[in-house]
C-alpha positions as CSV (number, residue, x, y, z in Angstrom):
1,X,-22.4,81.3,-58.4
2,X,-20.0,79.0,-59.7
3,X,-19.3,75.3,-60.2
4,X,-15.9,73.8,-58.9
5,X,-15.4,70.1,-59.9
6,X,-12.7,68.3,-57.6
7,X,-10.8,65.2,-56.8
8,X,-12.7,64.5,-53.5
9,X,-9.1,64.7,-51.8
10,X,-8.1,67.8,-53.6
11,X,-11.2,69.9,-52.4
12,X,-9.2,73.2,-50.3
13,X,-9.8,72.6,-46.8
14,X,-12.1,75.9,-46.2
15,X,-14.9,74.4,-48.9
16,X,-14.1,71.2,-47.4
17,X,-15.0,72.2,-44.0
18,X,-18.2,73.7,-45.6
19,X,-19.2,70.4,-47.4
20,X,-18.6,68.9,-44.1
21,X,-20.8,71.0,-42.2
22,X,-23.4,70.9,-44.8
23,X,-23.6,67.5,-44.4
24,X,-23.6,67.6,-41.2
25,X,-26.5,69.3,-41.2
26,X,-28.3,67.2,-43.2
27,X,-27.3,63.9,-41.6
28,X,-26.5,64.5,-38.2
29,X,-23.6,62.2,-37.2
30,X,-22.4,60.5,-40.3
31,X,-18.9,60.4,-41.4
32,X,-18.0,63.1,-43.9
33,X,-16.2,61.6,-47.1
34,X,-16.3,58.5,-49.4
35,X,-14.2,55.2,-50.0
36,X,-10.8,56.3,-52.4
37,X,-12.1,53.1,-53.8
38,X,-14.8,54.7,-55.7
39,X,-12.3,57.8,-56.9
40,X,-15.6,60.4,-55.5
41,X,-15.2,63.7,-57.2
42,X,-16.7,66.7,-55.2
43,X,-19.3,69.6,-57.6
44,X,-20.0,72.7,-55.4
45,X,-21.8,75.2,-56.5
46,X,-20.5,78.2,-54.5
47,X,-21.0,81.9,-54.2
48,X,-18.4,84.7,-55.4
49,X,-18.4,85.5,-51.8
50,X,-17.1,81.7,-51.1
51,X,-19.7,80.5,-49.2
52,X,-21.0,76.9,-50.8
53,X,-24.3,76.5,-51.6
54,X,-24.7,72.9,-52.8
55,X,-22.5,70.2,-52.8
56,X,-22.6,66.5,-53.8
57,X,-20.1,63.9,-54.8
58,X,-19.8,61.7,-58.1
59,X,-18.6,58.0,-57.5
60,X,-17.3,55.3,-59.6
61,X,-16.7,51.8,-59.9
62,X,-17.4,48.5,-62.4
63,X,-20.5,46.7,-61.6
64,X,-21.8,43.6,-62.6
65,X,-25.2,43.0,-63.7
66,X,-27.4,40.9,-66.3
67,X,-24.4,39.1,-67.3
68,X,-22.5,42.1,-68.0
69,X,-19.4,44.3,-66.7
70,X,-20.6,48.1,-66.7
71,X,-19.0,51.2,-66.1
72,X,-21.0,52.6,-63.4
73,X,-21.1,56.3,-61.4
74,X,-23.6,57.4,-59.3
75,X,-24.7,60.8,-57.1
76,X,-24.3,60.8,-53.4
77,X,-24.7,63.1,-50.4
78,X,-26.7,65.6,-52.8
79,X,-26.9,68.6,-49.9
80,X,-28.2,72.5,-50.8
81,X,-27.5,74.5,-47.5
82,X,-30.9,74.8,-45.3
83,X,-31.0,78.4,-45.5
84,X,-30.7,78.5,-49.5
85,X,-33.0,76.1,-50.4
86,X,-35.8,76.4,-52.6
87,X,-33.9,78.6,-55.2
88,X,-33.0,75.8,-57.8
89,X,-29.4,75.2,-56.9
90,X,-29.6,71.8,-56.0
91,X,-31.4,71.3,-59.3
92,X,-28.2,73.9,-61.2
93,X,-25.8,71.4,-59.2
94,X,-27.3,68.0,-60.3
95,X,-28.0,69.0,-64.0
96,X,-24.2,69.9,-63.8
97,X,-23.5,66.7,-62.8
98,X,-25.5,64.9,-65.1
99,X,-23.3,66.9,-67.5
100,X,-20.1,66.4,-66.4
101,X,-21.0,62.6,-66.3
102,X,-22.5,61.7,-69.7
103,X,-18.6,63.6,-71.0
104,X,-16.9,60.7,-68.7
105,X,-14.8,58.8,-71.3
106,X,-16.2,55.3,-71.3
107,X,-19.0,55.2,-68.8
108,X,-21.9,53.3,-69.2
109,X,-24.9,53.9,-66.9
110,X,-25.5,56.3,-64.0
111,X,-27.4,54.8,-60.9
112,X,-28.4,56.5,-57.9
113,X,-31.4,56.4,-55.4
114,X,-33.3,59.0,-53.6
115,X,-36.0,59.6,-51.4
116,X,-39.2,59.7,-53.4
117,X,-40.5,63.1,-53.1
118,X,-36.9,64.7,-54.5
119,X,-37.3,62.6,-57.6
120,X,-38.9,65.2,-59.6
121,X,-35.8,67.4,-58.9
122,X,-33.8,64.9,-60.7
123,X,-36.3,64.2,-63.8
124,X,-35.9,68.0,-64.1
125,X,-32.0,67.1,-64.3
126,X,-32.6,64.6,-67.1
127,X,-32.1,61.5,-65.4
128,X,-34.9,58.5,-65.7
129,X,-37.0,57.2,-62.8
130,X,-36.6,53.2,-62.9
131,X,-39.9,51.9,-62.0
132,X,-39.6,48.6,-60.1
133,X,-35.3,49.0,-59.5
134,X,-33.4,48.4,-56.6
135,X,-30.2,49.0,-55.6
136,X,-28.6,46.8,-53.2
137,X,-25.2,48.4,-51.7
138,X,-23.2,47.5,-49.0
139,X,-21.4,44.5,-49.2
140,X,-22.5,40.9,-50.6
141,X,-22.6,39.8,-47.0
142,X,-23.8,42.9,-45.3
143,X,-26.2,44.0,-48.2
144,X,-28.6,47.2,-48.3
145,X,-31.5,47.5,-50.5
146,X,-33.0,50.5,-51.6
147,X,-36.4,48.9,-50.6
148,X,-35.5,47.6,-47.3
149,X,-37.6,48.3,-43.9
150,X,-37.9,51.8,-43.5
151,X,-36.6,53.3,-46.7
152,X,-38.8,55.0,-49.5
153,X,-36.6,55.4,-52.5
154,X,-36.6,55.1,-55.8
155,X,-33.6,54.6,-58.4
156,X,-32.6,57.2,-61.0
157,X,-30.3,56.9,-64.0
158,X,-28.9,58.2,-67.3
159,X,-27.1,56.0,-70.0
160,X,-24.1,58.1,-71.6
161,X,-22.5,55.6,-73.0
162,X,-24.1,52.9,-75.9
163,X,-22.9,49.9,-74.0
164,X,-26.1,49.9,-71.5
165,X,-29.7,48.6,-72.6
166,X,-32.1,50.6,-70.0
167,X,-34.3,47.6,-70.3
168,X,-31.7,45.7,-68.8
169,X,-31.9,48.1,-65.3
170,X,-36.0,48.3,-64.8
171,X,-37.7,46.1,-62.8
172,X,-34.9,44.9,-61.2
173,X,-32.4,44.1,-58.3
174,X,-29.1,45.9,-59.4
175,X,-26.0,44.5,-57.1
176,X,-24.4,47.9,-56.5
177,X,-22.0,47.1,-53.5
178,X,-20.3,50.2,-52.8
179,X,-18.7,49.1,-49.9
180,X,-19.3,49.5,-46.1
181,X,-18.3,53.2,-46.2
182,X,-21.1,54.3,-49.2
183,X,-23.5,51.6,-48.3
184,X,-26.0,53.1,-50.6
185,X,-24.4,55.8,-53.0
């Protein structure tokens, strides 16, 4: 098994149709891909025989909370394919992306949500469960909250860079607004 890192555009269309029906999979009916706007990168971890095992995409953009401009990425459409599952490459794929992200050149905090039994698999990652933090995507006038009717998440991060107090992001409502494509990243 090996890690590929790509410009989301850039993936080769055969592991991009994989991705695609990965996700597919996994969310039945949603639209495969991210806004440009939030440059997404694509980590695969994929078998010498080609096949991709895990996938997920890394997406970027400034946010503005507690008075403050951050650089912010987060981890979206985390996916390890149904029949491989179990086997810790979900948990190789995300550690590799906490990796790749804390050597991001100016980045300040890592966000991302996620249902709240697969939090454990991203503790094991190294990233920080945010007791009492929401994220709210979508847009300012079509908003999405991490704790909104139906939903049972909780928010994850990592600081890499010295700009960003964690105290700052626990406890409370972080204005993510990634857009009406990556409602919730």
């Amino acid at each position: 098994m090996r890690i590929l890192s790509f410009a989301e555009a850039d993936v080769p269309a055969g592991l991009a149709a994989q991705v695609a029906a990965l996700e597919d999979e996994a969310w039945p009916g949603a639209t495969p891909g991210h806004d440009p706007a939030l440059a997404p990168r694509a980590l695969l971890l994929v078998a010498d025989d080609g096949t991709v095992a895990a996938s997920l995409a890394l997406l970027f953009k400034e946010i503005r909370h507690a008075g403050r401009t951050y650089r912010a990425a987060g981890l979206s459409a985390v996916v390890t394919r149904r029949a491989l599952r179990g086997r810790g490459y979900g948990a190789r794929l995300v550690a590799a992306a906490r990796r790749e992200l804390r050597g991001v050149p100016g980045l300040d905090v890592v966000l991302f949500s996620c249902d709240r039994p697969l939090a454990g698999l991203y503790e094991s990652a190294g990233f920080t469960v945010l007791p009492g933090t929401v994220l709210v995507g979508g847009t300012p006038d079509d908003p999405l909250a991490t704790d909104g009717p139906g939903f049972d998440k909780v928010v994850l991060a990592d600081f890499p860079g010295a700009a960003a107090d964690p105290t700052a992001f626990t406890a409370t409502r972080i204005p993510l607004h990634p857009g009406r494509v990556d409602r919730l990243w």
